[in-house]
Backbone as a ProteinNet text record, in pm:
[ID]
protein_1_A
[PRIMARY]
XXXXXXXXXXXXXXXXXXXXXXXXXXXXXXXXXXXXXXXXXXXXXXXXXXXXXXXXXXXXXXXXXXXXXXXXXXXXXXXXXXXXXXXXXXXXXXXXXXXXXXXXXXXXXXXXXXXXXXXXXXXXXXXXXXXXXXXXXXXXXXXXXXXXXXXXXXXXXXXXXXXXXXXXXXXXXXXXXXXXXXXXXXXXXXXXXXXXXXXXXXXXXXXXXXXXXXXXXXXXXXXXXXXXXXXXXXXXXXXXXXXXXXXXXXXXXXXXXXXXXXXXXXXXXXXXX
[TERTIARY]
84.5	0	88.1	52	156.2	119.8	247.6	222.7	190.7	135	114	160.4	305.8	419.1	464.6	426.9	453	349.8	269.7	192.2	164.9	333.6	386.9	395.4	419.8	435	298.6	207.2	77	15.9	8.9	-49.1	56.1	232.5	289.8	223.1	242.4	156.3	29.2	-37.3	-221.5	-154.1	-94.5	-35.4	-1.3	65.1	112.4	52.4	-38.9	-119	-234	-253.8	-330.2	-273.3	-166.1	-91.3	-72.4	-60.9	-51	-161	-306.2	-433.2	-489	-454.1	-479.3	-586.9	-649.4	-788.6	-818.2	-920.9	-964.9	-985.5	-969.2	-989.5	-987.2	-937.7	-934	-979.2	-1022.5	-1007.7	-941.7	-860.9	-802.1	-797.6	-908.9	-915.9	-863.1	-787.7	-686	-738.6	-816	-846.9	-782	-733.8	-684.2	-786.7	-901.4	-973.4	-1092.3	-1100.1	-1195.2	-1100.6	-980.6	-898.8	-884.6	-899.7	-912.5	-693.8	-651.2	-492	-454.5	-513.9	-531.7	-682.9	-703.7	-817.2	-804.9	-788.2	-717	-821.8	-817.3	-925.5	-832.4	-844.2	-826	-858.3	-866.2	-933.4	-1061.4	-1154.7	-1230.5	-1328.5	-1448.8	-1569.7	-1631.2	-1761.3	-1893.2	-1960.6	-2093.2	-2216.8	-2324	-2413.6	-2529.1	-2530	-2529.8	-2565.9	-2388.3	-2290.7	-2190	-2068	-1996.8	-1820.5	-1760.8	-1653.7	-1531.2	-1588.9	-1636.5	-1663.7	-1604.3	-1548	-1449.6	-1493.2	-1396.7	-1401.8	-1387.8	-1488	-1486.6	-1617.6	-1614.5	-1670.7	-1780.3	-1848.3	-2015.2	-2017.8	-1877.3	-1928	-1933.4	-2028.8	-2009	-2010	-1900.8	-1849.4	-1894.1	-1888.6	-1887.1	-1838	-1865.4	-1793.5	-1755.1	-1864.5	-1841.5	-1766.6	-1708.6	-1703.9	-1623.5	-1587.8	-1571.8	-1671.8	-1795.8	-1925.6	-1934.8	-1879.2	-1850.9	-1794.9	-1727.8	-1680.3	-1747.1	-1884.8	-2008.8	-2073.9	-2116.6	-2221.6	-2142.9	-2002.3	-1939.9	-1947.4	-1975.4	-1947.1	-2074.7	-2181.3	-2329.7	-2372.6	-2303.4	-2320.3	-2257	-2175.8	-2061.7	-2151.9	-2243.8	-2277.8	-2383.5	-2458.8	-2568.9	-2522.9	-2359.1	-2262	-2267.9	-2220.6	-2180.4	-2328.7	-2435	-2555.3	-2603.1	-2562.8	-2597.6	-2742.5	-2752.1	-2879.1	-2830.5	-2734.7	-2719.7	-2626.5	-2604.2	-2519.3	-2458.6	-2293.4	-2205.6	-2228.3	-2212.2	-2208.7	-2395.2	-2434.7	-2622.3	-2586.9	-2674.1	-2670.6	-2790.3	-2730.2	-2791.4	-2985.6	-3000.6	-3149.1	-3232.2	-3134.1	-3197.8	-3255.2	-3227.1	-3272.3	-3367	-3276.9	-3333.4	-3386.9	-3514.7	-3556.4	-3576.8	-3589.2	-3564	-3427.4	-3368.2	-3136.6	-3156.5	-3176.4	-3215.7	-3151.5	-3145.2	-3168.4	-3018.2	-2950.1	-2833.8	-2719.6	-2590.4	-2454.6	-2527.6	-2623.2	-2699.9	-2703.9	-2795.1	-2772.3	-2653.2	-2565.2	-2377.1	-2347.2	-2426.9	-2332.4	-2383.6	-2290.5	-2307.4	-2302.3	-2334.9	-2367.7	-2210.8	-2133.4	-1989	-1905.5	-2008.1	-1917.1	-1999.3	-2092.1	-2118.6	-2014.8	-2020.9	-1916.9	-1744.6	-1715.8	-1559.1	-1557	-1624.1	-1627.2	-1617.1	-1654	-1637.5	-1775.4	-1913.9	-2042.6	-2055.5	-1957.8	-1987.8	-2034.7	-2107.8	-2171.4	-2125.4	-2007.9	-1933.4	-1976.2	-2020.6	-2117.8	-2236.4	-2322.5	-2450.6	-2449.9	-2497.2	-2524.8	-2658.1	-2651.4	-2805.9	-2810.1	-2929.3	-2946.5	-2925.4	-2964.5	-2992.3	-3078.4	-3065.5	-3163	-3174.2	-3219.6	-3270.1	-3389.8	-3499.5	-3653	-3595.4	-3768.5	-3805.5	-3811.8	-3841	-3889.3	-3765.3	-3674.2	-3538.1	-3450.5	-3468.1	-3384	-3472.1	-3541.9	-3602.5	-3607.8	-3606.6	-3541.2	-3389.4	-3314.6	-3178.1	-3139.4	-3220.8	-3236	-3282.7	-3399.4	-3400.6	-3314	-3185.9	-3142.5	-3050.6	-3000	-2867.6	-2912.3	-3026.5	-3108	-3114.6	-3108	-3122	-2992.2	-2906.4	-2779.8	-2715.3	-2637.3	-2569.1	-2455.9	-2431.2	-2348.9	-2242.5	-2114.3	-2033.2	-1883.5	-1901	-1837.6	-1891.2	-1815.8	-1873.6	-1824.9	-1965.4	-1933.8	-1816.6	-1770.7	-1618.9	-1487.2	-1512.2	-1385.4	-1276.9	-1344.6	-1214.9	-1318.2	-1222.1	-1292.2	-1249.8	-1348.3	-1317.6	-1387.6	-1393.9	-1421.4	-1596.3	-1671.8	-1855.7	-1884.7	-1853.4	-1865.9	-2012	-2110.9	-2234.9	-2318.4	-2278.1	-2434.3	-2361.4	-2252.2	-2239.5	-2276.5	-2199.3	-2250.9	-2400.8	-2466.5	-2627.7	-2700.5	-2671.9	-2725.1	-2708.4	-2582	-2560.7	-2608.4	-2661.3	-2749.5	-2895.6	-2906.4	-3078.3	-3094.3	-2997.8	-2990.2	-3026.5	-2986.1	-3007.1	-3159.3	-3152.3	-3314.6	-3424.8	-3359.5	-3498.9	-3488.9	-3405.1	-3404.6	-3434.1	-3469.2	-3517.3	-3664.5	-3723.8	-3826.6	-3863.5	-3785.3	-3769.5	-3762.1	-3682.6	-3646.1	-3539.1	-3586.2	-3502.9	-3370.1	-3242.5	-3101.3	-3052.1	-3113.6	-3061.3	-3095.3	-3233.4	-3244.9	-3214.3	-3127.3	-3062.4	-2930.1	-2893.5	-2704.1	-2694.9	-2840.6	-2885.6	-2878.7	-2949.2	-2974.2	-2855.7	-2820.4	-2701.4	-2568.4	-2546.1	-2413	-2354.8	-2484.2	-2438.5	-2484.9	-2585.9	-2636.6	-2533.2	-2545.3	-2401.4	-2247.4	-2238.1	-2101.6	-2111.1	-2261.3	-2253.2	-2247.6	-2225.8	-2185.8	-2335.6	-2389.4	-2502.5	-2532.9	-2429.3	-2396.6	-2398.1	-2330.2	-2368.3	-2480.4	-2531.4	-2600.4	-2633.9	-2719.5	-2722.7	-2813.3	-2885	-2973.8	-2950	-2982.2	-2986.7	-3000.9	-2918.5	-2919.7	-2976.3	-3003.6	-3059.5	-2935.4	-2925.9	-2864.6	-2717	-2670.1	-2598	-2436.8	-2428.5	-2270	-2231.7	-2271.6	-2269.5	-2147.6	-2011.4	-1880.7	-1930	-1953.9	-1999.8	-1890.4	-1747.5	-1693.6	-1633.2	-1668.6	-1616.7	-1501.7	-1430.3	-1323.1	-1312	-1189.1	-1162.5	-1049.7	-1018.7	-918	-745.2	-753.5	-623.4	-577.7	-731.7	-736.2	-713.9	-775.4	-721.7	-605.5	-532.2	-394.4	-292.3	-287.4	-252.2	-235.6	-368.3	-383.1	-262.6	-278.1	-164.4	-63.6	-31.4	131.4	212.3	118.9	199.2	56.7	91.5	-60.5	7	-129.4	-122.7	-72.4	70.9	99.3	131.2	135.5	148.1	322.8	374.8	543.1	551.9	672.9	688.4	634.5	532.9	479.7	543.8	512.6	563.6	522.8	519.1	504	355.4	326.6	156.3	57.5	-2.2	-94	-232.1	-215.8	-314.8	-428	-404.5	-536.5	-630.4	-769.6	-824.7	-920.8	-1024.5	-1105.6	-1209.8	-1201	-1316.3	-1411.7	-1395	-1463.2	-1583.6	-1610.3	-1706.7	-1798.9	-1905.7	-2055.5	-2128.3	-2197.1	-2249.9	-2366.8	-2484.8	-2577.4	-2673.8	-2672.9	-2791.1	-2679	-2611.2	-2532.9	-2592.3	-2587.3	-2656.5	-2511.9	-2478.8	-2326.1	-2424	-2337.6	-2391.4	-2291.6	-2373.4	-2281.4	-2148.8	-2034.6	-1907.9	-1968.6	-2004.2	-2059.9	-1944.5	-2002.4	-1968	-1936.3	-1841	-1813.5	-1729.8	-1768.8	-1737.1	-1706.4	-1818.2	-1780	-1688	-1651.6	-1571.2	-1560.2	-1529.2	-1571.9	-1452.6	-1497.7	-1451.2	-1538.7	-1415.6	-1466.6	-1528.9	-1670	-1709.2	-1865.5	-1877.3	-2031	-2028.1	-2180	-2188	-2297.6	-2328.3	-2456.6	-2517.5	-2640.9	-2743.1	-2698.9	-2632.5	-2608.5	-2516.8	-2548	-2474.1	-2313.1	-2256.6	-2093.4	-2082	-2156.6	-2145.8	-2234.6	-2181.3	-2292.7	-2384.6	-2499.4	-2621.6	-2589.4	-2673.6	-2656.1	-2711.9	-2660.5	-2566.8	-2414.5	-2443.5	-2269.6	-2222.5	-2110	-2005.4	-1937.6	-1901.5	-1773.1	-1615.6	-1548.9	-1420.4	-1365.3	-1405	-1346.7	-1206.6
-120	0	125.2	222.3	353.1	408.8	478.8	606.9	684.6	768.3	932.7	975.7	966	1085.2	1076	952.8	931.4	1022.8	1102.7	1200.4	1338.8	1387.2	1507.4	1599.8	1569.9	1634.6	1746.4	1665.4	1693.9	1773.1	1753.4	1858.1	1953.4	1916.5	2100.8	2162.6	2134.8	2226.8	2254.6	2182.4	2262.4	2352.7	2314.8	2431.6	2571	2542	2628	2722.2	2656.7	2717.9	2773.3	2780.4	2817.5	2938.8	2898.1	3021.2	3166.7	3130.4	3207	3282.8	3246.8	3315.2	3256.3	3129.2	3070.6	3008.1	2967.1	2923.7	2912.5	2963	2947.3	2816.7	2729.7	2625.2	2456.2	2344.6	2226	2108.4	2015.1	1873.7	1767.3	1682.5	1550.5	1433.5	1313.4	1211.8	1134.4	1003.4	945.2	839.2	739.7	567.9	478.9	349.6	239.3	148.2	78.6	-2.4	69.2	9.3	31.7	115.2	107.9	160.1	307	415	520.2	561.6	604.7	673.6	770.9	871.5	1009.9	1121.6	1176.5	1243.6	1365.1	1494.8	1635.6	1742.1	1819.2	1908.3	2087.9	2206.4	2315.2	2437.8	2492.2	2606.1	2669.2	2742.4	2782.7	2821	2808.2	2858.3	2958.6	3003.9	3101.4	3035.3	3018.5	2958.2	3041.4	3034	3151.1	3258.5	3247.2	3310.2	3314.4	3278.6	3281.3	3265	3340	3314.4	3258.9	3223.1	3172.7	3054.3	2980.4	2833.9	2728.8	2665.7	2576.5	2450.9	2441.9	2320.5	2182.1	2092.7	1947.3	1839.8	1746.5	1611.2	1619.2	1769.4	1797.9	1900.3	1932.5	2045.8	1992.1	2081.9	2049.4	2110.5	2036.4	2075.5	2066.2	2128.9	2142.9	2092.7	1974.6	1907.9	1966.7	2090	2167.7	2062.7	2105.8	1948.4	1819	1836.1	1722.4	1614.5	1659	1564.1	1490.9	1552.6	1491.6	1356.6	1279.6	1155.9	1093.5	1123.9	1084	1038.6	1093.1	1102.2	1038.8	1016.1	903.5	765.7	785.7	609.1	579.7	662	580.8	555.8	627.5	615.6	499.2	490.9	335.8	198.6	222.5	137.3	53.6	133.5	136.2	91.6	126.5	74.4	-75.8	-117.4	-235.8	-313.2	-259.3	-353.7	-389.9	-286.8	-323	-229.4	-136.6	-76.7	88.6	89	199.8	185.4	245.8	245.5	396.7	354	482.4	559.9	440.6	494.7	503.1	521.1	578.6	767.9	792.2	942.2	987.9	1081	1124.2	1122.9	1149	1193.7	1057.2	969.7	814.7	802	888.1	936.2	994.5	1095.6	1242.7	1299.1	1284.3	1274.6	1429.8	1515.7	1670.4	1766.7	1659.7	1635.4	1628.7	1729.6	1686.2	1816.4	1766	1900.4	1939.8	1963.4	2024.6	1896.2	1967.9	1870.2	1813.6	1840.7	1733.3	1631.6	1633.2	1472.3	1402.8	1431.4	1344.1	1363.9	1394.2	1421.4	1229.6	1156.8	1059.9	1034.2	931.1	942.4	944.3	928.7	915.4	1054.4	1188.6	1265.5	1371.4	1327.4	1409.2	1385.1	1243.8	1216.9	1240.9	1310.2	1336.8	1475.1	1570.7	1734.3	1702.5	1657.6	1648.7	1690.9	1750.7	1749	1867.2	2012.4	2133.2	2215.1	2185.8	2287.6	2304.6	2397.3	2385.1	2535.3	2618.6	2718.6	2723.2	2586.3	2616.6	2636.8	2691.2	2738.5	2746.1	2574.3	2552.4	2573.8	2612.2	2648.8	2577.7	2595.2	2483.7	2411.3	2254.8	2144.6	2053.3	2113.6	2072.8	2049	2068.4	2051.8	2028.7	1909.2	1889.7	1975.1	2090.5	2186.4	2292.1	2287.5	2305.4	2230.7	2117.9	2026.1	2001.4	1986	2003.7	2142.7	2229.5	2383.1	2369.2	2347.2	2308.4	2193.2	2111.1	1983.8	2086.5	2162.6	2194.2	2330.2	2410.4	2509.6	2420.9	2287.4	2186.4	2138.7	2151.7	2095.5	2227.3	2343.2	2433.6	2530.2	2473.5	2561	2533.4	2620	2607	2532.3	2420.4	2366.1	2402.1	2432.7	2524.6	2470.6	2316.4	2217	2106.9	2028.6	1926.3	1855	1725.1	1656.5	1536	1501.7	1443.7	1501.6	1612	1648.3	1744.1	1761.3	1854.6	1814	1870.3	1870.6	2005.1	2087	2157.9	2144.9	2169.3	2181	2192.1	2117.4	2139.5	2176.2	2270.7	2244.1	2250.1	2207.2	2199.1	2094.6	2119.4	2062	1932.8	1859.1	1727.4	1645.2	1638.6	1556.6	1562.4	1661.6	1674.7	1629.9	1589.5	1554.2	1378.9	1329.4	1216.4	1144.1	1235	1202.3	1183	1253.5	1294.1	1122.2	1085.7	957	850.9	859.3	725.9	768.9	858.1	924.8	867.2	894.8	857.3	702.5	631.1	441.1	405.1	541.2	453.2	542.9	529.9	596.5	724.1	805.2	953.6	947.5	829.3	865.2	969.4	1064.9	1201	1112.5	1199.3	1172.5	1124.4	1246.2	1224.5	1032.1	1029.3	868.5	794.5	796.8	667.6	657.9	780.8	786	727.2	767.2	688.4	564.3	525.1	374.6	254	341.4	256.6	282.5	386.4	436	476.6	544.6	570.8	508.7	495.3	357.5	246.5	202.6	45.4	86.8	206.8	227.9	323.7	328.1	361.8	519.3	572.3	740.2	791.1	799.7	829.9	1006.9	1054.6	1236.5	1294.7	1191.9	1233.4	1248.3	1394.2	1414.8	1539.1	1512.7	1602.2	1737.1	1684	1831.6	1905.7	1988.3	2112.4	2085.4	2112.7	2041.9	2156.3	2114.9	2274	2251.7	2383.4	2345	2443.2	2470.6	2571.6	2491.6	2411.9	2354.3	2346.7	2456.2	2427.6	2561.8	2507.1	2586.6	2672.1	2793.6	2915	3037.6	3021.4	3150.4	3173	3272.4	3386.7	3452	3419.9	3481.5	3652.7	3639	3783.8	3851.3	3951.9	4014.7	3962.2	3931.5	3882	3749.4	3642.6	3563.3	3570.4	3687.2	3719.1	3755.3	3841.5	3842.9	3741.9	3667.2	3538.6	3433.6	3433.8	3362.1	3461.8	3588.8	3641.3	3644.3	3648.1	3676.3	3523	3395.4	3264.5	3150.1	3128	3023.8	2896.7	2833.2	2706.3	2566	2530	2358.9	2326.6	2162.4	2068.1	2072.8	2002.1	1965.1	1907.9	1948.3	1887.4	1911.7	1997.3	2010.4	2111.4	2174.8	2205.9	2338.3	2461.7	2575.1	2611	2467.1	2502.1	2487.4	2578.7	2642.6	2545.9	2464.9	2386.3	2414.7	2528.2	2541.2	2643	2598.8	2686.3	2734.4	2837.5	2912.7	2819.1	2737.3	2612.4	2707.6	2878.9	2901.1	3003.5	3009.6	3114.8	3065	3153.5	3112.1	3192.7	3276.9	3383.1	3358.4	3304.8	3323.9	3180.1	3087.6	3013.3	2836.9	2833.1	2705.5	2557.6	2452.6	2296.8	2260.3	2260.4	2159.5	2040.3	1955.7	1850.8	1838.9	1754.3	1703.4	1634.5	1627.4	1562.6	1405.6	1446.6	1323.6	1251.1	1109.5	1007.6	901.6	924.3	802.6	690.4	574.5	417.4	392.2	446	417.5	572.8	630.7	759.4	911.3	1003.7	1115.3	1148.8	1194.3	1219.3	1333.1	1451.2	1588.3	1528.4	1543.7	1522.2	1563.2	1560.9	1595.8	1652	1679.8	1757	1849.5	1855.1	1938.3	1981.8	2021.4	2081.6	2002.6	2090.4	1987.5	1905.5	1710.1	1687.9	1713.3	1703.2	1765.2	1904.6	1956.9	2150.3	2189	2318.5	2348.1	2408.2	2421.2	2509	2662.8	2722	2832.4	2884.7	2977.1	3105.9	3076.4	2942.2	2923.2	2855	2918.3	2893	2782.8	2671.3	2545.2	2572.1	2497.5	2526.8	2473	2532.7	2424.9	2475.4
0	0	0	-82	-80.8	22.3	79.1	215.4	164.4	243.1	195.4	180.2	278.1	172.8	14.4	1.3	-152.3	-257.5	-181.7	-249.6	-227.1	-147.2	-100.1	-215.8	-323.2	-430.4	-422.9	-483.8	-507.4	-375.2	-262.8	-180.7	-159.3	-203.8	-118.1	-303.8	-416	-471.9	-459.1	-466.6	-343.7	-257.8	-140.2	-80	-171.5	-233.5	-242.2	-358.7	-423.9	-498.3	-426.8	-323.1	-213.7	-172	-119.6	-62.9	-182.8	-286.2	-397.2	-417.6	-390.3	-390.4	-563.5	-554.1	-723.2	-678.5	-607.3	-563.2	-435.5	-359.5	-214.1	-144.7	-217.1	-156.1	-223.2	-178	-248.1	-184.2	-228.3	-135.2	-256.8	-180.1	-228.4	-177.1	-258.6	-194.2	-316.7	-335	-389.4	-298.6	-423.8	-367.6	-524.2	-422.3	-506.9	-444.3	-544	-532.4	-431.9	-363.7	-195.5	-103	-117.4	-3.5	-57	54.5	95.5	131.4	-4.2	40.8	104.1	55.8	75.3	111.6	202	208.5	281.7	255.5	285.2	182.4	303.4	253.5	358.1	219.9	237.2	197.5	307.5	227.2	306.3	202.6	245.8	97	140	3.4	34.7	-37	-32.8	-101.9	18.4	-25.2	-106.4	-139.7	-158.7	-38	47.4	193.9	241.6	243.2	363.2	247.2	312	322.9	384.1	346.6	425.1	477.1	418.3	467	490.6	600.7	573.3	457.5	341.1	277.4	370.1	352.6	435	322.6	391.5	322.4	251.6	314.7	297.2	149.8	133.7	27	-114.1	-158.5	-294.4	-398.6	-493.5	-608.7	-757.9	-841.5	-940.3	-1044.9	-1135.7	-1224.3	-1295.4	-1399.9	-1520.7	-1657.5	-1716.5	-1816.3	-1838	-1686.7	-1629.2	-1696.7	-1625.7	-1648.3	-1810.7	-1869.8	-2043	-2009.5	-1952.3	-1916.6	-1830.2	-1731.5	-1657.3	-1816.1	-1883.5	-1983.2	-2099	-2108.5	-2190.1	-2161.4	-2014.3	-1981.9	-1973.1	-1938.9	-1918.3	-2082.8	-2209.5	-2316.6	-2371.3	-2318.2	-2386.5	-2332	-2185.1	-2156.9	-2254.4	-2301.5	-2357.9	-2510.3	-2549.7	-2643	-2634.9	-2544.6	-2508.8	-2515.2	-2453.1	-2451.5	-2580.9	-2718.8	-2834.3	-2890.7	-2778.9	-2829.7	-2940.7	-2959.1	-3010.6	-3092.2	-3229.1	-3370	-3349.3	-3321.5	-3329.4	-3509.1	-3592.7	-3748	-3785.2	-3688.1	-3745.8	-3773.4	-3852.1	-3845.7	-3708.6	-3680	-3561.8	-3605.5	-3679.7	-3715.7	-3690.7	-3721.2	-3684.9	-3514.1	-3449	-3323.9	-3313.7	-3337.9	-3338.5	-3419.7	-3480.7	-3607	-3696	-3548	-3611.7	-3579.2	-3590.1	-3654.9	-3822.1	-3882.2	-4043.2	-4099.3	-4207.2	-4338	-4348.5	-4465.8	-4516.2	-4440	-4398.3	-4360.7	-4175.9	-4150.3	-4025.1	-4074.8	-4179.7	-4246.9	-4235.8	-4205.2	-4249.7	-4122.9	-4000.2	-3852.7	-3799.3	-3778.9	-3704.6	-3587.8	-3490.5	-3385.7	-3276.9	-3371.3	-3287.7	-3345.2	-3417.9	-3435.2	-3276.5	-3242.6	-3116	-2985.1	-2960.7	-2871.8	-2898.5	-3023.6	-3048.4	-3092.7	-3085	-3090.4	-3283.2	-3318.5	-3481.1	-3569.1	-3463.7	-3515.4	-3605	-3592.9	-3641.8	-3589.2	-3477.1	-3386.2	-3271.8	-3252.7	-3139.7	-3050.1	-3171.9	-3113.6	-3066.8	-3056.9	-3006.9	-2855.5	-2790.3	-2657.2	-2600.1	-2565.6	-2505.1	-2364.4	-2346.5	-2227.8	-2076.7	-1994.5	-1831.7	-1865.2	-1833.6	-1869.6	-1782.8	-1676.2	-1534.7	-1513	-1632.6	-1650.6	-1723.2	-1738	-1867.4	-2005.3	-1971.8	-2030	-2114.6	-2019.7	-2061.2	-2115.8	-2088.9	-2150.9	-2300.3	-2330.5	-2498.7	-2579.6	-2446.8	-2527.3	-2556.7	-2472.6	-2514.1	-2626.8	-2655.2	-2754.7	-2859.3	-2894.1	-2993	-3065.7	-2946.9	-2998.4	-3036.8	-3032.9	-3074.5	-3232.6	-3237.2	-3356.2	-3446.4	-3402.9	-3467	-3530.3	-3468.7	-3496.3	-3630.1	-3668.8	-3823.7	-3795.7	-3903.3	-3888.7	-3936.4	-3882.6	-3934.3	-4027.1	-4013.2	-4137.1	-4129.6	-4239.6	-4255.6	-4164.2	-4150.5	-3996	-4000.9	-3894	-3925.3	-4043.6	-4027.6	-4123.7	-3992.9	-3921.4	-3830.2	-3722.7	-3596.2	-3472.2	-3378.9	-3312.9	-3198.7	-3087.9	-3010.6	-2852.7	-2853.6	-2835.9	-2840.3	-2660	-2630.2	-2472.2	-2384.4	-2470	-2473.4	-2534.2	-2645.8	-2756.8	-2747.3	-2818.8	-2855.6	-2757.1	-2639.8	-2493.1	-2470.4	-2470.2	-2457.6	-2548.1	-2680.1	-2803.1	-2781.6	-2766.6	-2725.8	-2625.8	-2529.6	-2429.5	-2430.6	-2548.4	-2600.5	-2691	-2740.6	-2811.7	-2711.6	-2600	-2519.5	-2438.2	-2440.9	-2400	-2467.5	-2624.9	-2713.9	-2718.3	-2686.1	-2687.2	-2579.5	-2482.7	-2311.2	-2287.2	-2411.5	-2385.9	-2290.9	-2327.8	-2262.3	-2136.4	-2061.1	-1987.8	-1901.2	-1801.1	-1738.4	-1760	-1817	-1819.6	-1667.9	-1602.5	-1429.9	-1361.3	-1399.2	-1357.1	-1440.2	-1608.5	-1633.1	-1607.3	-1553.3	-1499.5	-1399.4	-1285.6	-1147	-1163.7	-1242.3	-1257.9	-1283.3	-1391.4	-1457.3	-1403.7	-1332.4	-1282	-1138.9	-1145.5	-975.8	-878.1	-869	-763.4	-764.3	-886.8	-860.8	-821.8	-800	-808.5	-652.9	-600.4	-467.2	-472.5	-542.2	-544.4	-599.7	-493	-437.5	-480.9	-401.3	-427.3	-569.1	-691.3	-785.1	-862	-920.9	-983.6	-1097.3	-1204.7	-1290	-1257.1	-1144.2	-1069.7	-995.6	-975.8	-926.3	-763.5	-644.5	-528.3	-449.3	-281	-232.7	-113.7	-39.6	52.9	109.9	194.4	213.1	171.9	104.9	138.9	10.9	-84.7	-221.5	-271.8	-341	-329.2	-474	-432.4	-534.1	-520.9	-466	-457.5	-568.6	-589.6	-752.4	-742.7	-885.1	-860.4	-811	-747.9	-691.5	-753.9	-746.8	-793.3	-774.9	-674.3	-595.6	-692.7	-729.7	-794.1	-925.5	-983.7	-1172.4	-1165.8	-1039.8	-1080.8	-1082.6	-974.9	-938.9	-1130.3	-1160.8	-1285.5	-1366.1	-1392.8	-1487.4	-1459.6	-1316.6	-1262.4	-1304.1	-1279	-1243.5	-1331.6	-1408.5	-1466.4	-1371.6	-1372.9	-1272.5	-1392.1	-1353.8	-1395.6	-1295	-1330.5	-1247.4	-1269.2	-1125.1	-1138.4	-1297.6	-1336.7	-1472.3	-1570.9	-1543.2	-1701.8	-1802.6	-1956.3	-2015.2	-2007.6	-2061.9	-2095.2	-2157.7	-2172.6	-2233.7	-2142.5	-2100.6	-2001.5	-1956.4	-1833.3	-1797.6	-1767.8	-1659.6	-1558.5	-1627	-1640.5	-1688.4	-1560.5	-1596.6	-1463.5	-1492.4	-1296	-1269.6	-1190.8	-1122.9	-1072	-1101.5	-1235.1	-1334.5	-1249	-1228.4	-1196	-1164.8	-1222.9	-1200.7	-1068.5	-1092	-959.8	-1017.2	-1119.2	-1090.8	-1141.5	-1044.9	-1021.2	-1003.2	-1070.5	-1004.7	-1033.1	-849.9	-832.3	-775.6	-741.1	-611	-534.7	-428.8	-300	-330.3	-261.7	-273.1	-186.3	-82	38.2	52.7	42.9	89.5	-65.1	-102.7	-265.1	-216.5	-226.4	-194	-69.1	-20.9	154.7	191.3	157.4	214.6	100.9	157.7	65.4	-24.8	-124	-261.6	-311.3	-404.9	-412.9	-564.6	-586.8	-711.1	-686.8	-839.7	-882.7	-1010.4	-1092.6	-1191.2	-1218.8	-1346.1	-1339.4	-1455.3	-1420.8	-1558.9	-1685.8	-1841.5	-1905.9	-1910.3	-1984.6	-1990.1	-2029.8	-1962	-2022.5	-2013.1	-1906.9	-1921.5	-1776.5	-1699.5	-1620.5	-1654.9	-1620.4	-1643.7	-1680.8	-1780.8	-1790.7	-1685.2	-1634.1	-1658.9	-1628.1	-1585.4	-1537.9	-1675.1	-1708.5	-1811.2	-1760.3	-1878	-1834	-1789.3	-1757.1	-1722.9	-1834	-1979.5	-2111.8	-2164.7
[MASK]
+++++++++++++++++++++++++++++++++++++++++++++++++++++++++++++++++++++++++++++++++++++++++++++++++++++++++++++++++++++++++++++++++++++++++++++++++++++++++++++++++++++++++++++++++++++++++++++++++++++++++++++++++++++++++++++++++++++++++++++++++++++++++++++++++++++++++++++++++

């Protein structure tokens, strides 16, 4: 079993990226199998209501597009069961996915940023009601090449579109209860979720000044890395946030969660893409 000091590296930079004013606060839990290595928590947040909150087991975080790899694996699952064709064109779904280079977007150019619509900007899809407004501004957007010929960054539409696919083969069932079903329940991580949570322990602090300079004076890498700029801003969020709970993941706590759309947070909050 590794000691902890064997993972000194990694918290004196938290430290010290702390100390720098590069983010208010972190937690790090580090499991091999069931076993619990590491679990360290620092810092401090702002809730809706409060500052300076101590970071601990209860708070919770923000996936932002993180969650694109939540909504890859409950998609692969559904791969593996045989109910879904990566080489179908999307419309074979999604039946109002049509008209002009839609026709030629396949169902594996949503999951690889290759669809063309890397500009659509759908909304929070935390309702029903939102989530088919956001389905149809993904349906509505110009496709801005042809599909599979290049790829850029979809930090919205592709993951949510791909999600809308396993929706329409599970008979519209809410995204939130087939991730439940198929993912988080068996895997015990209970805390994760795609909704909107209530509750005072939810990490909403906005960057501060001290913090934008920090980002220009010194960009955040890891030991060893190269000159090309890692850390991007995880803490955008203007005022209507769905993080979830960190809790309790496989028997002990782990900083995680996600939110609103698949692979993106809810609007008004921007991704960390």
């Amino acid at each position: 079993m590794k000691k902890r000091n064997e993972f000194k590296h990694t918290i004196s930079f938290i430290e010290e990226e702390l100390s720098s004013g590069t983010f208010p606060g972190a937690a790090l839990a580090v499991m091999l199998g069931d076993r619990l290595l590491v679990e360290r928590y620092w810092g401090s947040y702002s809730s809706r209501t409060r500052r300076d909150i101590p970071v601990d087991a209860s708070t919770m975080h923000m996936l932002y597009s993180f969650s694109k790899g939540i909504t890859s694996t409950v998609f692969a699952m559904f791969l593996a069961d045989g109910v879904v064709d990566l080489d179908a064109p999307v419309w074979r779904y999604i039946p109002e996915y049509r008209n002009g280079l839609r026709d030629q977007t396949l169902v594996r150019h949503l999951l690889t940023h290759a669809a063309g619509i890397p500009s659509a900007q759908p909304t929070a899809a935390h309702t029903e009601a939102l989530w088919s407004e956001a389905v149809r501004i993904c349906c509505e957007a110009a496709v801005e090449w042809e599909p599979g010929s290049r790829t850029q960054y979809h930090g919205s539409s592709g993951h949510l579109l791909a999600a809308e696919v396993i929706r329409r083969i599970n008979g519209m069932e809410p995204w939130e209860d087939i991730c439940r079903r198929r993912l988080f329940e068996p895997l015990g991580a209970l805390s994760l979720t795609f909704g909107v949570p209530n509750g005072e322990h939810v990490a909403l602090t906005p960057p501060t000044r001290r913090y934008a300079m920090s980002r220009r004076r010194r960009p955040f890498r890891p030991a060893g890395a190269s000159r090309r700029r890692v850390f991007r801003d995880a803490t955008r969020h203007p005022e209507g946030p769905a993080p979830e709970p960190a809790g309790r993941h496989v028997g002990r706590s782990a900083p995680h969660c996600s939110c609103g759309v698949p692979g993106d947070a809810p609007r008004p909050v921007r991704s960390c893409d």
